[in-house]
C-alpha positions as a Python dict, from the first residue, in 0.01 Angstrom:
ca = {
    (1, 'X'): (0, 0, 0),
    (2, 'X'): (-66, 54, 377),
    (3, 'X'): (-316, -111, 565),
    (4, 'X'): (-377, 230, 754),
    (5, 'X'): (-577, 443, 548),
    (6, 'X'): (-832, 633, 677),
    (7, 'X'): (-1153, 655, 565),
    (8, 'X'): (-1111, 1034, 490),
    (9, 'X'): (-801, 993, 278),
    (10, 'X'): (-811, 998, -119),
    (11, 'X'): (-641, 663, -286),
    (12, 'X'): (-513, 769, -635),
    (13, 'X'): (-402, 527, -805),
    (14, 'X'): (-227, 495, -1184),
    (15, 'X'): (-254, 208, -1455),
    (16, 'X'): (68, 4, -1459),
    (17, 'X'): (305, 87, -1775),
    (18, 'X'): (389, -275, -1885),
    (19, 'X'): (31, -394, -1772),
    (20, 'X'): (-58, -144, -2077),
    (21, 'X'): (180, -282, -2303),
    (22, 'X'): (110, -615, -2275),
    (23, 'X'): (-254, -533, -2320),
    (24, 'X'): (-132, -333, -2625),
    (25, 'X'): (87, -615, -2737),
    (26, 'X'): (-255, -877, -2719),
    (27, 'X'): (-488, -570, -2913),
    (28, 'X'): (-291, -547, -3234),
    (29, 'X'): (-185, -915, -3264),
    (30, 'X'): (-606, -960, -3264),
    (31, 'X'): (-669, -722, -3468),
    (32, 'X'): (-426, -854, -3710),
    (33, 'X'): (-564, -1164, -3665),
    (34, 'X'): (-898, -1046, -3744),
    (35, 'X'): (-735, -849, -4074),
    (36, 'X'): (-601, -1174, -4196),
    (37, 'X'): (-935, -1362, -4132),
    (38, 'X'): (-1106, -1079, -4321),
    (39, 'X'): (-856, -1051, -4610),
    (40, 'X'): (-861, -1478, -4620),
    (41, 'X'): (-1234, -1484, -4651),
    (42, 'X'): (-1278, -1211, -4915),
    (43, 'X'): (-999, -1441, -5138),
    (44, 'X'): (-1223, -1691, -5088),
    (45, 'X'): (-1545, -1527, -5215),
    (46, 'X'): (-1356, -1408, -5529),
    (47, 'X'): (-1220, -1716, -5538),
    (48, 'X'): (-831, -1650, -5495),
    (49, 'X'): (-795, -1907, -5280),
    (50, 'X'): (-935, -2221, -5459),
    (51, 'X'): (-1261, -2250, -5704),
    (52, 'X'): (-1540, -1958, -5606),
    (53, 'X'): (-1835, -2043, -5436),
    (54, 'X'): (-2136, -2106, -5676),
    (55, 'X'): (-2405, -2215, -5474),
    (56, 'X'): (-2564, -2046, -5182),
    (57, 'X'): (-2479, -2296, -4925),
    (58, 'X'): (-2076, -2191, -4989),
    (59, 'X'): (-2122, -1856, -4920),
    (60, 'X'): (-2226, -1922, -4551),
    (61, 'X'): (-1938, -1973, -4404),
    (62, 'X'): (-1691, -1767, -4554),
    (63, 'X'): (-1967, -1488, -4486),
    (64, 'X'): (-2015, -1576, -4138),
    (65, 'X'): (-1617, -1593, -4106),
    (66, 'X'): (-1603, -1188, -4259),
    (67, 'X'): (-1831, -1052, -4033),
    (68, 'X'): (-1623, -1186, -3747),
    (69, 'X'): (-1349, -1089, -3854),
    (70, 'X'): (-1452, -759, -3961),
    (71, 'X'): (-1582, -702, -3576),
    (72, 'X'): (-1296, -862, -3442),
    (73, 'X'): (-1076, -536, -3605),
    (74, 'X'): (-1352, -295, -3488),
    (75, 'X'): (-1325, -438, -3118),
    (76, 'X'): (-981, -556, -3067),
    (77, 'X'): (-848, -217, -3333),
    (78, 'X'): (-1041, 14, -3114),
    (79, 'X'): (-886, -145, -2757),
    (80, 'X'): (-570, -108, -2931),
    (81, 'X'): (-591, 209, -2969),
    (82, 'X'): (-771, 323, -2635),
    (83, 'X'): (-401, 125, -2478),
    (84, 'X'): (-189, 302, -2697),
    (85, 'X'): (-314, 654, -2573),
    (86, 'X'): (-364, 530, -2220),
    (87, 'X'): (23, 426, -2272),
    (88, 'X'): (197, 686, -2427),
    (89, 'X'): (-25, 982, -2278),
    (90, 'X'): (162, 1119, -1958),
    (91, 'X'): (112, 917, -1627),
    (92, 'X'): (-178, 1043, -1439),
    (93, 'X'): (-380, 823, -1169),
    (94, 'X'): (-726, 679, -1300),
    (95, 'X'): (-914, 536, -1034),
    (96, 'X'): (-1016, 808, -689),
    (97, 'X'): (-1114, 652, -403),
    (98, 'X'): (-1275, 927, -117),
    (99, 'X'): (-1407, 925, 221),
    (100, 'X'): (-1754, 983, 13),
    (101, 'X'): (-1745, 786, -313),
    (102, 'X'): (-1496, 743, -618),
    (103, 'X'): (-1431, 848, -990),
    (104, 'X'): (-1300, 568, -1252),
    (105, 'X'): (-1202, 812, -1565),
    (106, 'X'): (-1169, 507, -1733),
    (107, 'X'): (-1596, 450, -1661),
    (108, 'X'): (-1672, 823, -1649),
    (109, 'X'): (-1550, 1153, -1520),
    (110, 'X'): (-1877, 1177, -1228),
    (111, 'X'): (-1787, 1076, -929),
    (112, 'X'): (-1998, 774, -777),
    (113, 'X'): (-2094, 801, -433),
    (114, 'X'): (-2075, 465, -192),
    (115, 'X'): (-2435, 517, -107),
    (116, 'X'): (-2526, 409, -484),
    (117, 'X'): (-2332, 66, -450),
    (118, 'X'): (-2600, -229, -401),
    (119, 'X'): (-2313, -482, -418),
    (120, 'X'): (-1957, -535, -490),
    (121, 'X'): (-1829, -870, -617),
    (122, 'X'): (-1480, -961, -755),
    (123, 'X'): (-1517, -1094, -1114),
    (124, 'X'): (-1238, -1392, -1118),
    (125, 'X'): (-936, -1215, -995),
    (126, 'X'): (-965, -969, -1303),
    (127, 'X'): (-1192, -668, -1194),
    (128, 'X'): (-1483, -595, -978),
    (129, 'X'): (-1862, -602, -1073),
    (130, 'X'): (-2064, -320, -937),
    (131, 'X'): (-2419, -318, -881),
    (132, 'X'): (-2519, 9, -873),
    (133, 'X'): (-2847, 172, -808),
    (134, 'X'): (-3035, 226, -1127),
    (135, 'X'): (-3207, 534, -1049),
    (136, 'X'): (-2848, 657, -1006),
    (137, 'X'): (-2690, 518, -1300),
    (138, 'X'): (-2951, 690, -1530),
    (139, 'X'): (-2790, 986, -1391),
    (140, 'X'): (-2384, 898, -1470),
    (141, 'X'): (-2300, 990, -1817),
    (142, 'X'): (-2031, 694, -1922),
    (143, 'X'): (-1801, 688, -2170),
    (144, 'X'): (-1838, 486, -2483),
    (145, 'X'): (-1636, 190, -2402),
    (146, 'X'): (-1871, 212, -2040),
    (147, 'X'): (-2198, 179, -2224),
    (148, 'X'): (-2061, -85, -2449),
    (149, 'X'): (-1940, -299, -2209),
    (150, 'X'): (-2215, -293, -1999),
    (151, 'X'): (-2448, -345, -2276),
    (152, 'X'): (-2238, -681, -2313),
    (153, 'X'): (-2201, -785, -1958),
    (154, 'X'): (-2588, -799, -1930),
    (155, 'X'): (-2610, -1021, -2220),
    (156, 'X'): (-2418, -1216, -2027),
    (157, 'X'): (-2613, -1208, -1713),
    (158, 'X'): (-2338, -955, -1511),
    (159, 'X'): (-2517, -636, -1466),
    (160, 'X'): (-2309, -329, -1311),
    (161, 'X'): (-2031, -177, -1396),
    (162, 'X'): (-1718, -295, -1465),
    (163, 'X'): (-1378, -167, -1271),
    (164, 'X'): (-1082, -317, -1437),
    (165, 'X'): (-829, -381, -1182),
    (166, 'X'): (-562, -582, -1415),
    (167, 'X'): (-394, -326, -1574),
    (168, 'X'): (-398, -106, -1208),
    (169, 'X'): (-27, -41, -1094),
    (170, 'X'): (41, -180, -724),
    (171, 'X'): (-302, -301, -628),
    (172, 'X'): (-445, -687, -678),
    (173, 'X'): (-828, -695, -745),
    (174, 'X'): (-837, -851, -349),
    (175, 'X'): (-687, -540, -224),
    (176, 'X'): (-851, -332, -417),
    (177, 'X'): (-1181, -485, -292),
    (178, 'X'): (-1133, -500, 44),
    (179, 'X'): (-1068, -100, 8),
    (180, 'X'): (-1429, -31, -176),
    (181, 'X'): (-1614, -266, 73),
    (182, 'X'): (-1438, -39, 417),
    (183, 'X'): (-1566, 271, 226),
    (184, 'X'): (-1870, 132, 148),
    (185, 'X'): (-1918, 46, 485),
    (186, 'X'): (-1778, 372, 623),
    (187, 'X'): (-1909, 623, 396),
    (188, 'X'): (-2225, 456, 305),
    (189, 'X'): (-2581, 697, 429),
    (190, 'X'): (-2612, 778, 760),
    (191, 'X'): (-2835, 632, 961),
    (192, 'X'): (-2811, 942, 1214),
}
């Protein structure tokens, strides 16, 4: 990575292979997990494993225990299988960064210019946290796993969106941020 880019060039850059794989890896053991959580509390509620419940306070936990497992397979089955394509489809880069804004495919296939960005923060070494002008965002069309996620991180009190720099090939989430805030800086409206 060179310290001399311009603010005119285009940055591609490509998810890292064995980032993927790990990330893979951690997907199917989970969703495993949540299969044998699921299978475990259904033996339990037809009472395979030990007496079945009779009253209604029994059935509260091992019903409880099935629903999270059962959304631990949706969630952790369905970023299983988002790595696996991302990891065995051919290498292509996945995040743009222009002179006048930048594309994520992995958040939609718009581009988003620098002039939308309210603020920029890093999100514990792991990604950054965009805050994004709303009128704009109405506008973007994001994917699935976009909507989702951002439906989440505002339960949590992060509003934004979400650019996963972990799994990026060759670029730390510092680096990555001290690239978005130049361009922001440089390519944000002119005040000419």
């Amino acid at each position: 990575m060179s310290d001399k880019l311009k603010a005119n060039d285009c940055l591609e850059i490509c998810e890292s292979r064995v980032r993927l794989g790990f990330f893979l890896a951690g997907g199917i053991l989970l969703t495993l997990g949540g299969l044998l959580m699921t299978g475990a509390c259904i033996g339990v509620l037809l009472g395979f494993l030990g007496p079945p419940p009779t009253r209604a306070r029994q059935f509260v936990s091992p019903i409880l225990a099935l629903l999270i497992g059962v959304a631990g397979i949706i969630m952790f089955g369905f970023a299983a299988t988002q790595a696996a394509g991302r990891l065995f489809d051919s290498r292509h880069p996945v995040l743009f960064l222009t002179r006048d804004g930048f594309k994520d495919i992995r958040i939609s296939s718009e581009w988003i210019p620098w002039s939308t960005i309210l603020s920029l923060k890093d999100y514990r070494g792991k990604g950054l946290v965009l805050d994004v002008d709303p009128q704009f965002l109405t506008k973007l069309r994001p994917g699935f796993v976009t909507q989702f996620t951002s439906m989440a991180n505002r339960l949590f009190g992060y509003r934004g969106l979400w650019i996963a720099a972990f799994p990026l090939e060759n670029m730390s989430t510092r680096a990555l941020l001290e690239i978005m805030r130049d361009r922001i800086e440089r390519g944000g409206p002119s005040t000419g």
